[in-house]
Gaussian input, Z-matrix of N, CA and C with variables (Angstrom, degrees):
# hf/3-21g

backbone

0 1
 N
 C     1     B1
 C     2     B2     1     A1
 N     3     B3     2     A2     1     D1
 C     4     B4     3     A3     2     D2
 C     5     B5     4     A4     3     D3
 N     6     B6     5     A5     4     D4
 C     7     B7     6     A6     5     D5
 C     8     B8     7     A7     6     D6
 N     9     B9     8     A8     7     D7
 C    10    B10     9     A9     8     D8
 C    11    B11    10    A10     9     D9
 N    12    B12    11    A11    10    D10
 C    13    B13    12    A12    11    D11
 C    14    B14    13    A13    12    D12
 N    15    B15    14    A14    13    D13
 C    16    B16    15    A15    14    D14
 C    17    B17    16    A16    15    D15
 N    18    B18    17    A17    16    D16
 C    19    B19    18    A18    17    D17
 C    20    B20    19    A19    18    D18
 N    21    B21    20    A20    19    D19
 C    22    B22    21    A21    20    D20
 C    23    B23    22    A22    21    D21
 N    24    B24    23    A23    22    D22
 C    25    B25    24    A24    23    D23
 C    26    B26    25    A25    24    D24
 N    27    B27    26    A26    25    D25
 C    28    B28    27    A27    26    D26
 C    29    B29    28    A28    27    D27
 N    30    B30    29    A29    28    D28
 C    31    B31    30    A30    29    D29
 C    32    B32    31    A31    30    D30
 N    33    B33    32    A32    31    D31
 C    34    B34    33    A33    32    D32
 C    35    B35    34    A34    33    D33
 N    36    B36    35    A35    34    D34
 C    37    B37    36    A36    35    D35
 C    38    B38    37    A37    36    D36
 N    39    B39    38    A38    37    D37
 C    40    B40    39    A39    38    D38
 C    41    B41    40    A40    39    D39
 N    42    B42    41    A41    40    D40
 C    43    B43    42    A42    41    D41
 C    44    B44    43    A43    42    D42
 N    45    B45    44    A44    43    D43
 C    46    B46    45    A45    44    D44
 C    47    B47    46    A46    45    D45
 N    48    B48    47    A47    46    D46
 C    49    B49    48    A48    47    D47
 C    50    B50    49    A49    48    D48
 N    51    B51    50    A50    49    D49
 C    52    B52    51    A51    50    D50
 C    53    B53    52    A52    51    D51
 N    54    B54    53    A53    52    D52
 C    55    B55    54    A54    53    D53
 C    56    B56    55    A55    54    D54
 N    57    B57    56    A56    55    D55
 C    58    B58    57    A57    56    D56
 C    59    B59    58    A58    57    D57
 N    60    B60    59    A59    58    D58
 C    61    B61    60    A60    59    D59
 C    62    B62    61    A61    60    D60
 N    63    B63    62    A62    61    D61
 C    64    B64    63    A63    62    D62
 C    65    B65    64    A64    63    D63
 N    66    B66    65    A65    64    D64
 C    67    B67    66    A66    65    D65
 C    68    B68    67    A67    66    D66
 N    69    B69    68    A68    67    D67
 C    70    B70    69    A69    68    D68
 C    71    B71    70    A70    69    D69
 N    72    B72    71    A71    70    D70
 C    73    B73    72    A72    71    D71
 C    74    B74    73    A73    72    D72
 N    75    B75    74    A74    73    D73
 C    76    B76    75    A75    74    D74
 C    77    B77    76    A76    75    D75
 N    78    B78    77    A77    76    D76
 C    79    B79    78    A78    77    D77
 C    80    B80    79    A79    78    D78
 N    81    B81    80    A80    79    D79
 C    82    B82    81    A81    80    D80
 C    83    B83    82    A82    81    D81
 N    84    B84    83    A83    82    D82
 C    85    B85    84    A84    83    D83
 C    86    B86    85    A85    84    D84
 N    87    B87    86    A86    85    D85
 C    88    B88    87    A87    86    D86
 C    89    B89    88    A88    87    D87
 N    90    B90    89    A89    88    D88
 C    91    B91    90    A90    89    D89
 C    92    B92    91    A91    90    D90
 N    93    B93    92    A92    91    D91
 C    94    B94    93    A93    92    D92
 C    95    B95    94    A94    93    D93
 N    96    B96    95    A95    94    D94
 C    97    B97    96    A96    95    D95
 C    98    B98    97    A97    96    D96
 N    99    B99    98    A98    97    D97
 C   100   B100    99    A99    98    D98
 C   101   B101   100   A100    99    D99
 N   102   B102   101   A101   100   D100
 C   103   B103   102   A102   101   D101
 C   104   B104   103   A103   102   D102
 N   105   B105   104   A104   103   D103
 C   106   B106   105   A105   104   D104
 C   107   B107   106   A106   105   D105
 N   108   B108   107   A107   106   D106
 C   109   B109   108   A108   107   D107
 C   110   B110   109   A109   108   D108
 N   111   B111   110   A110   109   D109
 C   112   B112   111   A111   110   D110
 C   113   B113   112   A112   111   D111
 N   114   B114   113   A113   112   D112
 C   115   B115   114   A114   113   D113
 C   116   B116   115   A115   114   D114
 N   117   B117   116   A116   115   D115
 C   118   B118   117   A117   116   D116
 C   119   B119   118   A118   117   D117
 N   120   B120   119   A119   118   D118
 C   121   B121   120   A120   119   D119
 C   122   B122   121   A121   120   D120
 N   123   B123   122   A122   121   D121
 C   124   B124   123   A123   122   D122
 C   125   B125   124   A124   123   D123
 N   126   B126   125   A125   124   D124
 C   127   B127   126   A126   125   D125
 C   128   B128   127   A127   126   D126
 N   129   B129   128   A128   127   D127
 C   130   B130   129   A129   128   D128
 C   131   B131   130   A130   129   D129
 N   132   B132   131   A131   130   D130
 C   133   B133   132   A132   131   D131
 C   134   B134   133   A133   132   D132
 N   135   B135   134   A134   133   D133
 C   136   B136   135   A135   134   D134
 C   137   B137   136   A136   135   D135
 N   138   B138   137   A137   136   D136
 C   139   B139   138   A138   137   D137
 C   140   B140   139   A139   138   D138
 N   141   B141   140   A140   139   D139
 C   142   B142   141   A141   140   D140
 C   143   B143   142   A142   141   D141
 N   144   B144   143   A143   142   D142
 C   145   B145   144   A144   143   D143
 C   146   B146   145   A145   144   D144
 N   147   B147   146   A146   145   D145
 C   148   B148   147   A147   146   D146
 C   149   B149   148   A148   147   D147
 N   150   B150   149   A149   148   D148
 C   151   B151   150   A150   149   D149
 C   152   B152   151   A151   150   D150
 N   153   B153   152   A152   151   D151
 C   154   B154   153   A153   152   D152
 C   155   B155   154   A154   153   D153
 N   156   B156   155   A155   154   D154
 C   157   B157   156   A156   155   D155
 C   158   B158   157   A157   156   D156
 N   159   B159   158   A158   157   D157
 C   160   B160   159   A159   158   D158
 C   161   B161   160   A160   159   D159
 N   162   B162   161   A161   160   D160
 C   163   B163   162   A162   161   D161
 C   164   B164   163   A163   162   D162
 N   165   B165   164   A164   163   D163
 C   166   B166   165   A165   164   D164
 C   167   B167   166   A166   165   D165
 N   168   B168   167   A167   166   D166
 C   169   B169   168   A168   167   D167
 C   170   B170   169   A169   168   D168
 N   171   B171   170   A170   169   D169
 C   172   B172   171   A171   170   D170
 C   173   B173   172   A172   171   D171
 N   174   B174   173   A173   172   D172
 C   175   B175   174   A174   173   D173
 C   176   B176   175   A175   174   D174
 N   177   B177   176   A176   175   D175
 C   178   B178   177   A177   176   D176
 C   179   B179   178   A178   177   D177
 N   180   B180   179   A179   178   D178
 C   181   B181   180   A180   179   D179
 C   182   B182   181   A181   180   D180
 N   183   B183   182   A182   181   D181
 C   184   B184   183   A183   182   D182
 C   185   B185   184   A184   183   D183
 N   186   B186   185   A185   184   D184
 C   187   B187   186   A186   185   D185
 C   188   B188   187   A187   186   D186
 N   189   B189   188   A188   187   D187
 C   190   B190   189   A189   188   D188
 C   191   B191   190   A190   189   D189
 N   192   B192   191   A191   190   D190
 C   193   B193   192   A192   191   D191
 C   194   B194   193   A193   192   D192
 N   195   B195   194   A194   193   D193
 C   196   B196   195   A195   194   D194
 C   197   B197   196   A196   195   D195
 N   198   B198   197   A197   196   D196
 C   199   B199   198   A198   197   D197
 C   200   B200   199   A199   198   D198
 N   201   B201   200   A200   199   D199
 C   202   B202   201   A201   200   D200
 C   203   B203   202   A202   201   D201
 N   204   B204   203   A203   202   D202
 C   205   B205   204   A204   203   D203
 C   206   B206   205   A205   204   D204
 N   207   B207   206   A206   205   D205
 C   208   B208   207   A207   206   D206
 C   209   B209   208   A208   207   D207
 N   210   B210   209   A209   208   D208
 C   211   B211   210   A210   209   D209
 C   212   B212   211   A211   210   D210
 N   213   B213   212   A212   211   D211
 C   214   B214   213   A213   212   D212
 C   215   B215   214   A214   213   D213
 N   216   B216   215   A215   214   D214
 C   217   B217   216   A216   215   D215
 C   218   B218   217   A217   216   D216
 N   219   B219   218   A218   217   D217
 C   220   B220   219   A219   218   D218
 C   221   B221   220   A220   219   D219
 N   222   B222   221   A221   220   D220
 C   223   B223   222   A222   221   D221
 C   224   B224   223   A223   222   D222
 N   225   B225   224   A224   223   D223
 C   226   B226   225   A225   224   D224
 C   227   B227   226   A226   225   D225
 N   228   B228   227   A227   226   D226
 C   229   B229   228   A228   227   D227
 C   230   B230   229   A229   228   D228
 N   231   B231   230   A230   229   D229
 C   232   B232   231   A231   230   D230
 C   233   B233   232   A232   231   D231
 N   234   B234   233   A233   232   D232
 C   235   B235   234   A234   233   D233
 C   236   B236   235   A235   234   D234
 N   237   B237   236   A236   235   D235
 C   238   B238   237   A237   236   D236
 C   239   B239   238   A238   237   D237
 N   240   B240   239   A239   238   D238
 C   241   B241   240   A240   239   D239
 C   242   B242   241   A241   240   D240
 N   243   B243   242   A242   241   D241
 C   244   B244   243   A243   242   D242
 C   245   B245   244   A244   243   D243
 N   246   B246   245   A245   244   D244
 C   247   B247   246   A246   245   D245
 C   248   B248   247   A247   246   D246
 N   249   B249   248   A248   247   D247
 C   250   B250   249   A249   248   D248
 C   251   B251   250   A250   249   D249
 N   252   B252   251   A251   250   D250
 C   253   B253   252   A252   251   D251
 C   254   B254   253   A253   252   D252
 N   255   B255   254   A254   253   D253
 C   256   B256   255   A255   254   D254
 C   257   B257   256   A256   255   D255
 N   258   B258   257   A257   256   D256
 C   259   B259   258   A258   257   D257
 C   260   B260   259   A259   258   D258
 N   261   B261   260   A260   259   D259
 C   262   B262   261   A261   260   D260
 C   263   B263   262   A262   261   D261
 N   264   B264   263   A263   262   D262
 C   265   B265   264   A264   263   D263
 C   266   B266   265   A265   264   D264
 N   267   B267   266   A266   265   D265
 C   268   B268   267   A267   266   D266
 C   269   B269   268   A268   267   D267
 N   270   B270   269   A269   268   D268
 C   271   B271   270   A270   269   D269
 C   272   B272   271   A271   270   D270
 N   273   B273   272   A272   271   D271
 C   274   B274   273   A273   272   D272
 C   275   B275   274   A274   273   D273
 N   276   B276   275   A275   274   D274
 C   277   B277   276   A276   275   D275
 C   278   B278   277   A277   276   D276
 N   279   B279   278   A278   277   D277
 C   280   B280   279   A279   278   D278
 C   281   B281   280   A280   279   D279
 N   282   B282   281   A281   280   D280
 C   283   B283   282   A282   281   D281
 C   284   B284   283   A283   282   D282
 N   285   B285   284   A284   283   D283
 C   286   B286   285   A285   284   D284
 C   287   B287   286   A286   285   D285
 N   288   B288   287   A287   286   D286
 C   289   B289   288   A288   287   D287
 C   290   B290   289   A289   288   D288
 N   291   B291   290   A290   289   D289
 C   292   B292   291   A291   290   D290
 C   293   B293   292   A292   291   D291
 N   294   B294   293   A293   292   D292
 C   295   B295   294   A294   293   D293
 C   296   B296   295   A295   294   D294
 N   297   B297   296   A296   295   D295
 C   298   B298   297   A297   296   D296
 C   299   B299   298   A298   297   D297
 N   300   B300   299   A299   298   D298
 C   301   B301   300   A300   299   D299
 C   302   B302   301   A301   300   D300
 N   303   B303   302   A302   301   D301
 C   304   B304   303   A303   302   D302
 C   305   B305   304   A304   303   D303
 N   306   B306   305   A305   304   D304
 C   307   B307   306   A306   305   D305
 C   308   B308   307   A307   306   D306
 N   309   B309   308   A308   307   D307
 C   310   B310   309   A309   308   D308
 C   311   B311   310   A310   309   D309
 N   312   B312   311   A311   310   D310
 C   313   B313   312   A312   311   D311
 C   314   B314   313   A313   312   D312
 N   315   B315   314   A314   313   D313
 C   316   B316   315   A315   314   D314
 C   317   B317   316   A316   315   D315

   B1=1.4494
   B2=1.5238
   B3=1.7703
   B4=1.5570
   B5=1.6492
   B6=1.2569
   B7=1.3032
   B8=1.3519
   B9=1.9243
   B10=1.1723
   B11=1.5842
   B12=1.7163
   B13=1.6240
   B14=1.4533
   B15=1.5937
   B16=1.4161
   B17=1.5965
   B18=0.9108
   B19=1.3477
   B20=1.3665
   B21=1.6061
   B22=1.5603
   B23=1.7923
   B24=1.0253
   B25=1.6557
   B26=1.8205
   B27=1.5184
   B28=1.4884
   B29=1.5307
   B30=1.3748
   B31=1.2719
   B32=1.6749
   B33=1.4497
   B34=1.3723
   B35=1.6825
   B36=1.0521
   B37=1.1155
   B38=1.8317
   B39=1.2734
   B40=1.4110
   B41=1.7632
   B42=1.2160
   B43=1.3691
   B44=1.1606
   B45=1.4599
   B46=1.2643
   B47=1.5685
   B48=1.4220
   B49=1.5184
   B50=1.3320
   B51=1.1906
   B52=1.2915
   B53=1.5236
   B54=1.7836
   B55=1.7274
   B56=1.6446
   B57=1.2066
   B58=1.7008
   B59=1.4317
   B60=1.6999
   B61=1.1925
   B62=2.2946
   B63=1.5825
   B64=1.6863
   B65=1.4532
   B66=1.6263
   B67=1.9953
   B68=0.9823
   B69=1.1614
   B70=1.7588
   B71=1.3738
   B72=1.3998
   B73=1.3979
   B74=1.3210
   B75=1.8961
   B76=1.6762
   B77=1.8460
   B78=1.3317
   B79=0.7776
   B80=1.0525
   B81=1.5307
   B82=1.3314
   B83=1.4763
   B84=1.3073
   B85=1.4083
   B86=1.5887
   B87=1.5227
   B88=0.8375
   B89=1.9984
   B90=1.6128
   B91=0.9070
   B92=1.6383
   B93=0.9215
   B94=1.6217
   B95=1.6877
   B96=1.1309
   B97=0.8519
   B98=2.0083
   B99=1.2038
   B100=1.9798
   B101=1.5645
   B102=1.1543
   B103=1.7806
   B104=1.2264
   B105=1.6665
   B106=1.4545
   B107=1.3982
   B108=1.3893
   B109=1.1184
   B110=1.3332
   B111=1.4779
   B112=1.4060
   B113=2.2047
   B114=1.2692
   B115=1.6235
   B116=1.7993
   B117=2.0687
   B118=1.1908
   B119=1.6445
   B120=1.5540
   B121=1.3436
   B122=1.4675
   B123=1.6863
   B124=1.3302
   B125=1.7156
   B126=1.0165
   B127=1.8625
   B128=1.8824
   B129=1.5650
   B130=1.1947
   B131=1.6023
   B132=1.2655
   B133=1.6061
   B134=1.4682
   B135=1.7957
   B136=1.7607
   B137=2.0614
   B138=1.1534
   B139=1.4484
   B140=1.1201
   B141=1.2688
   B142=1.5206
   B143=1.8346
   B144=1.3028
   B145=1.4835
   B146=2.0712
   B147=0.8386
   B148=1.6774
   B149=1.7510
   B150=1.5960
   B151=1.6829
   B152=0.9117
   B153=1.8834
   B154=0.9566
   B155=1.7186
   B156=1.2609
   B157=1.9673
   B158=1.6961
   B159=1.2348
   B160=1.8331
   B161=1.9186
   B162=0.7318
   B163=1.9944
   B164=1.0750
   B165=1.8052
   B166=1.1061
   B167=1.8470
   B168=1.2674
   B169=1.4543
   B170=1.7536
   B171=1.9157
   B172=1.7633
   B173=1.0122
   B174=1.3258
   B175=1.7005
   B176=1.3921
   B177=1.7626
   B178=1.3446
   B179=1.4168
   B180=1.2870
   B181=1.6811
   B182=1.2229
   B183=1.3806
   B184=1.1697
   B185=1.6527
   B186=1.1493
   B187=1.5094
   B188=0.9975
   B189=0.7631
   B190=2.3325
   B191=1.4747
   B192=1.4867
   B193=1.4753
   B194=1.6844
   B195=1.4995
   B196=1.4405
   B197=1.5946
   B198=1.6479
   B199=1.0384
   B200=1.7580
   B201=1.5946
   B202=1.6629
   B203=1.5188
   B204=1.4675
   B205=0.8722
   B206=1.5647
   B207=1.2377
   B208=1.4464
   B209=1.1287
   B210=1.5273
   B211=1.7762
   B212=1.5435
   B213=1.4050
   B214=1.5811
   B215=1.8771
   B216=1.3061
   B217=1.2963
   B218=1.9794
   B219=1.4121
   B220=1.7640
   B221=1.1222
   B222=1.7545
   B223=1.0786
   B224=1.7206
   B225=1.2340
   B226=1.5553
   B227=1.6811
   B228=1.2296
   B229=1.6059
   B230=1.8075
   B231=0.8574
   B232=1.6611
   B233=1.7130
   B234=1.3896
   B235=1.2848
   B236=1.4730
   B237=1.1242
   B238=1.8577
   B239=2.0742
   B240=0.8836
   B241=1.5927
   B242=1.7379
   B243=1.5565
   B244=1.7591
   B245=1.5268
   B246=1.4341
   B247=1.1857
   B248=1.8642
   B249=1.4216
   B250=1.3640
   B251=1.6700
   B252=0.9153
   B253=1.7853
   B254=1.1333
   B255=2.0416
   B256=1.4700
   B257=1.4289
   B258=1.7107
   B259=1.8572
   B260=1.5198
   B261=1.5082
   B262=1.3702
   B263=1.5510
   B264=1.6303
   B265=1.3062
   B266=1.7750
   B267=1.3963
   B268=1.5230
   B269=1.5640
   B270=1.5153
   B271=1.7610
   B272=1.5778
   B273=1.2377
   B274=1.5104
   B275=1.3516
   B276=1.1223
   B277=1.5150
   B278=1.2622
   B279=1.7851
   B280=1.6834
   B281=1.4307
   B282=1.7280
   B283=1.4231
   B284=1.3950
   B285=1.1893
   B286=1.2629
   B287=2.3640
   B288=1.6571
   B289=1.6266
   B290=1.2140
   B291=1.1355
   B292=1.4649
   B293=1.4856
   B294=1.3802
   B295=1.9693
   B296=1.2557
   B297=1.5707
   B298=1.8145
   B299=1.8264
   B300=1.1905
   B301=1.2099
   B302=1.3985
   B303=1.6284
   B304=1.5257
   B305=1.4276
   B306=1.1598
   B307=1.5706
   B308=1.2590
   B309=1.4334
   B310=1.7155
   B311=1.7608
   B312=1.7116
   B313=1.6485
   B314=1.7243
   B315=1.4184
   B316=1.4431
   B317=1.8232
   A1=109.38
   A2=117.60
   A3=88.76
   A4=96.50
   A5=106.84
   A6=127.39
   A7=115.93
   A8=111.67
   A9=121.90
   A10=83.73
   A11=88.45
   A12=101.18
   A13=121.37
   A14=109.03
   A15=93.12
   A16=136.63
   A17=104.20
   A18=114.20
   A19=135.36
   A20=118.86
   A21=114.88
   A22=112.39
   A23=123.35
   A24=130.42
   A25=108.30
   A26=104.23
   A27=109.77
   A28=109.95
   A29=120.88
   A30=119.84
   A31=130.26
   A32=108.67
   A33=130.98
   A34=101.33
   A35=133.79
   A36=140.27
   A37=125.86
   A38=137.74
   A39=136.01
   A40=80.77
   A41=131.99
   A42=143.58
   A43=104.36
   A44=105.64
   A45=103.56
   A46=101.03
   A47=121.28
   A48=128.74
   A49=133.04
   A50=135.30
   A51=137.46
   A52=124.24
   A53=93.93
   A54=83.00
   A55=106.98
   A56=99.76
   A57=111.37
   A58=90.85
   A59=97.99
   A60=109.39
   A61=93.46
   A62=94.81
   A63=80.43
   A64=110.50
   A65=102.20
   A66=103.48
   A67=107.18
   A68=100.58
   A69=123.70
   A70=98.18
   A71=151.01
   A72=138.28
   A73=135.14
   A74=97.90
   A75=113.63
   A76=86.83
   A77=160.37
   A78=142.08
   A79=122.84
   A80=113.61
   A81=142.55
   A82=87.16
   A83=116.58
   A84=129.26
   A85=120.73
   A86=127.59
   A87=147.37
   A88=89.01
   A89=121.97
   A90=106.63
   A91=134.74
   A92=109.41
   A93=124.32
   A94=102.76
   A95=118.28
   A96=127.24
   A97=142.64
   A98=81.16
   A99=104.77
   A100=118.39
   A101=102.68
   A102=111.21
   A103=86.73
   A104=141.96
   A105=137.86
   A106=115.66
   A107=122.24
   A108=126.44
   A109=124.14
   A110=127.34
   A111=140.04
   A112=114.94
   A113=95.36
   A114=90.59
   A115=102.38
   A116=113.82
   A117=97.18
   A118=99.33
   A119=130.93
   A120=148.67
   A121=108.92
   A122=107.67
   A123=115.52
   A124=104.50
   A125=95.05
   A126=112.64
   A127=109.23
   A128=99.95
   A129=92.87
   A130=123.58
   A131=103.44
   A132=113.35
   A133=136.84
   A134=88.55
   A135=99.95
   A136=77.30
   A137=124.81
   A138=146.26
   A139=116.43
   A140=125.34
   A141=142.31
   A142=115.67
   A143=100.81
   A144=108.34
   A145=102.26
   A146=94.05
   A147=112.75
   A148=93.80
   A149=95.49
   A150=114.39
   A151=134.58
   A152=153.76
   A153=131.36
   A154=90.75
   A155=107.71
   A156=100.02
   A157=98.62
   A158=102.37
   A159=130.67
   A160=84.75
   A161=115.75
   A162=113.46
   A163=114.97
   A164=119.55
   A165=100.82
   A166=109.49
   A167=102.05
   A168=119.27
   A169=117.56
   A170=93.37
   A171=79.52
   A172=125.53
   A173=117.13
   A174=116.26
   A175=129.02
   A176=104.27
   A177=123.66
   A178=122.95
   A179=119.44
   A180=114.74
   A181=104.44
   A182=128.41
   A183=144.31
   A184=108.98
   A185=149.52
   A186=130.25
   A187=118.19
   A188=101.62
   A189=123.02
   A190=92.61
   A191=90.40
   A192=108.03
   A193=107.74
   A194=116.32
   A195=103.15
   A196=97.11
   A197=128.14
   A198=121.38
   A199=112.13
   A200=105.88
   A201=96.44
   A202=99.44
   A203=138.14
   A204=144.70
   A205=98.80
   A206=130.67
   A207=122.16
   A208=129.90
   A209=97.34
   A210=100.01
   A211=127.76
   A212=108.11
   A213=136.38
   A214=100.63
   A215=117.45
   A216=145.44
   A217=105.34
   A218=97.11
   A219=125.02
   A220=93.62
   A221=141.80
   A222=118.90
   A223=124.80
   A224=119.44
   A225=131.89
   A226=89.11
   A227=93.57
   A228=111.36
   A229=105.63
   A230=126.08
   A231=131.59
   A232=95.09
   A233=118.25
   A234=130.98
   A235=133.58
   A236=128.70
   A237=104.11
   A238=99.20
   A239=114.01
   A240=133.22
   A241=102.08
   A242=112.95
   A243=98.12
   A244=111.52
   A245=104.87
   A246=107.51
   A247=99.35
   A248=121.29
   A249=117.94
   A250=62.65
   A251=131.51
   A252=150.89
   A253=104.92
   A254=100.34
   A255=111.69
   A256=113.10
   A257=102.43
   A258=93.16
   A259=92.10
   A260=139.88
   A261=133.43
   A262=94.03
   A263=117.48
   A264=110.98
   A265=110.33
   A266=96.04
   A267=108.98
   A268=106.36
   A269=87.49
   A270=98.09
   A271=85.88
   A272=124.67
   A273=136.32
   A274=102.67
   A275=125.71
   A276=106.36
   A277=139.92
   A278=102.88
   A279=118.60
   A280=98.46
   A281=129.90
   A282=121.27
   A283=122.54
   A284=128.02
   A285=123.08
   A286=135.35
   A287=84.52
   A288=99.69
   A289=107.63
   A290=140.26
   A291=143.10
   A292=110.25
   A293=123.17
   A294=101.42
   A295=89.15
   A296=116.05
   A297=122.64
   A298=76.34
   A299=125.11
   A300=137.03
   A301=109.50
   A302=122.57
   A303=104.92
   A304=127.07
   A305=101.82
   A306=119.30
   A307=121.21
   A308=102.59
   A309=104.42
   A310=77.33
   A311=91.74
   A312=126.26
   A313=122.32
   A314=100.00
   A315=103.07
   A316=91.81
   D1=138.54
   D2=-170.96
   D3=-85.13
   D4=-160.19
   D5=178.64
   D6=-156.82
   D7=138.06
   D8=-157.47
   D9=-123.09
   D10=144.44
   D11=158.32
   D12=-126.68
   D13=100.81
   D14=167.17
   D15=-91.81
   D16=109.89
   D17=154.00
   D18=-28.48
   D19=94.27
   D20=-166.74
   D21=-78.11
   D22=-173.34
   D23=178.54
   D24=-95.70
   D25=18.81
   D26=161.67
   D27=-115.83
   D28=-1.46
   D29=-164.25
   D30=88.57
   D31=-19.38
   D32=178.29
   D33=-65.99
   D34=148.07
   D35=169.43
   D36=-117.02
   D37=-177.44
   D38=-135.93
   D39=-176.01
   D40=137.62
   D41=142.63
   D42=-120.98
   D43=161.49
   D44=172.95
   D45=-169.22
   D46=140.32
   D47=155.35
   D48=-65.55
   D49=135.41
   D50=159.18
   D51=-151.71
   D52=161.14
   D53=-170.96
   D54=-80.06
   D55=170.69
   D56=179.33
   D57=-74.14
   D58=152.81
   D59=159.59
   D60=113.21
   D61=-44.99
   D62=172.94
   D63=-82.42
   D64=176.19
   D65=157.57
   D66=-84.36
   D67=171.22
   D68=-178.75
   D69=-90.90
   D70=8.40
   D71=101.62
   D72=-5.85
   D73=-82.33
   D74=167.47
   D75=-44.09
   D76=-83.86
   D77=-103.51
   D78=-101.80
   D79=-10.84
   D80=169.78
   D81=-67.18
   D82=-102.19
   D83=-178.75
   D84=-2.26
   D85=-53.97
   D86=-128.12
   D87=-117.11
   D88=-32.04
   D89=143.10
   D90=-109.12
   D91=29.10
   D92=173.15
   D93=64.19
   D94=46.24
   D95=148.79
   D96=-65.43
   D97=97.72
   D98=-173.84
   D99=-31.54
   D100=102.56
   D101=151.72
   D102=105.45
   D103=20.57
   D104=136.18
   D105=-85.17
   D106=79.59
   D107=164.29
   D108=-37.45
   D109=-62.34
   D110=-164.18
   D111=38.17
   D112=62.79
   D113=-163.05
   D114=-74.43
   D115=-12.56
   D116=-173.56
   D117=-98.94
   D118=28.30
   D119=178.16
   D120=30.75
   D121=41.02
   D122=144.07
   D123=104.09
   D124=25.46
   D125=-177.28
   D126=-94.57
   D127=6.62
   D128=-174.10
   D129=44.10
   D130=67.77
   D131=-174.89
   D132=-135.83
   D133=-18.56
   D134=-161.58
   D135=-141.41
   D136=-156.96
   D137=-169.69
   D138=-154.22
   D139=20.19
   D140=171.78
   D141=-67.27
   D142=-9.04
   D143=-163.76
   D144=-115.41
   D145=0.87
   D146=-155.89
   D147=-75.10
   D148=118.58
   D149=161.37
   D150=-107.63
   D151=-163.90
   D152=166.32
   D153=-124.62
   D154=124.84
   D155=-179.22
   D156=-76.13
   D157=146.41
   D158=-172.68
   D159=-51.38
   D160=129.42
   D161=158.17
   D162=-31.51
   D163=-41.12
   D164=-154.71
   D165=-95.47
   D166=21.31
   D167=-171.80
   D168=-121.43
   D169=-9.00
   D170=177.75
   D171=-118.15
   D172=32.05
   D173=141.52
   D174=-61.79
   D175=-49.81
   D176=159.28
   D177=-27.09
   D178=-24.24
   D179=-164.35
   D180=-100.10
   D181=161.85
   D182=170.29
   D183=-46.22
   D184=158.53
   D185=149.67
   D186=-73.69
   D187=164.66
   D188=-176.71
   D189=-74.91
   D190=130.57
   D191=168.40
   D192=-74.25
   D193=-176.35
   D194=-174.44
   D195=-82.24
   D196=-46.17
   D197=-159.75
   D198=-64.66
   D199=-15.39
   D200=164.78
   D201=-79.12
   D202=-73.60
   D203=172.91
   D204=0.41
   D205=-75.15
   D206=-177.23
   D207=-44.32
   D208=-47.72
   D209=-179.38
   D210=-79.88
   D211=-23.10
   D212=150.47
   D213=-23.83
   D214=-74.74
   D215=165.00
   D216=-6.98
   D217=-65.35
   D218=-176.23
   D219=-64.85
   D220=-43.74
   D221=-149.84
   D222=-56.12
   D223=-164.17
   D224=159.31
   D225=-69.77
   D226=147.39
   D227=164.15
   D228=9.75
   D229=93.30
   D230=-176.56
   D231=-93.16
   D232=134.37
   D233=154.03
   D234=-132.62
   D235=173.17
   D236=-143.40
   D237=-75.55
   D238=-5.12
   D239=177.45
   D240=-74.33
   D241=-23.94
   D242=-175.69
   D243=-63.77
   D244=164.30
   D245=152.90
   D246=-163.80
   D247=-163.28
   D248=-141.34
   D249=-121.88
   D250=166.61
   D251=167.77
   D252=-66.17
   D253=-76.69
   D254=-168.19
   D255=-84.49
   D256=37.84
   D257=148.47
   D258=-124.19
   D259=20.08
   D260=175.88
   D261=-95.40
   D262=122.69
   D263=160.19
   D264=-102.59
   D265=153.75
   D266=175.37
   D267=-86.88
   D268=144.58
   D269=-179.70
   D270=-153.08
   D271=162.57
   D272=173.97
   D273=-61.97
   D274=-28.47
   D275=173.08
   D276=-75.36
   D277=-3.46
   D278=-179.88
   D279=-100.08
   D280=11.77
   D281=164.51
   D282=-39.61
   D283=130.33
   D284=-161.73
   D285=92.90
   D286=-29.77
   D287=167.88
   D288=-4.65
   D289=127.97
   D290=157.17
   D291=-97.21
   D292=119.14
   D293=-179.55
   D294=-144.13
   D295=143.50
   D296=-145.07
   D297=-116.19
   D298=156.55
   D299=-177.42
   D300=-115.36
   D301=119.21
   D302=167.79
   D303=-91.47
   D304=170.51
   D305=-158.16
   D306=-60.37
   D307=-5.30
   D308=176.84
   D309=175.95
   D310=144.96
   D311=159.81
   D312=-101.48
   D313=138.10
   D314=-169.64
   D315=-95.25

């Protein structure tokens, strides 16, 4: 199962397991993991879910579709590293994901 660590805006960190196939949204959520809001529960709609992936992890990702791309835009402080969670899907090959959490969601 991979496993994601996010990284909060105190430095404290959160791991967590999940099966492939959800986002690292669902996975936030699912372990109550802090300062992932997700209020549009993964409908890609609002920026409540929005992380910044570790550098050394965002080549690895799929690219941003435009409709994240937009909402990316709204977030808190957006830098070219954001992306929305619940458009990151888990597959065994993102074991390890690093995704830094910001300090507050708009």
């Amino acid at each position: 199962m991979p496993r994601i660590t996010f990284v909060h805006s105190d430095d404290s960190a959160t791991t967590v397991e999940a099966r492939p196939g959800i986002t690292a949204m669902e996975a936030a959520r699912a372990n109550n993991v802090r300062g992932i809001k997700a209020e549009c529960g993964g409908e890609c709609s609002c920026s409540t879910c929005h992380c910044y992936v570790d550098p050394a992890w965002a080549d690895l990702l799929p690219p941003k579709r435009n409709e994240e791309a937009d909402l990316v835009e709204f977030a808190w402080e957006p830098r070219p590293t954001s992306r929305l969670s619940c458009q990151i899907l888990l597959t065994e090959a993102l074991d390890g994901l690093v995704l830094h959490v910001p300090a507050r969601q708009l």
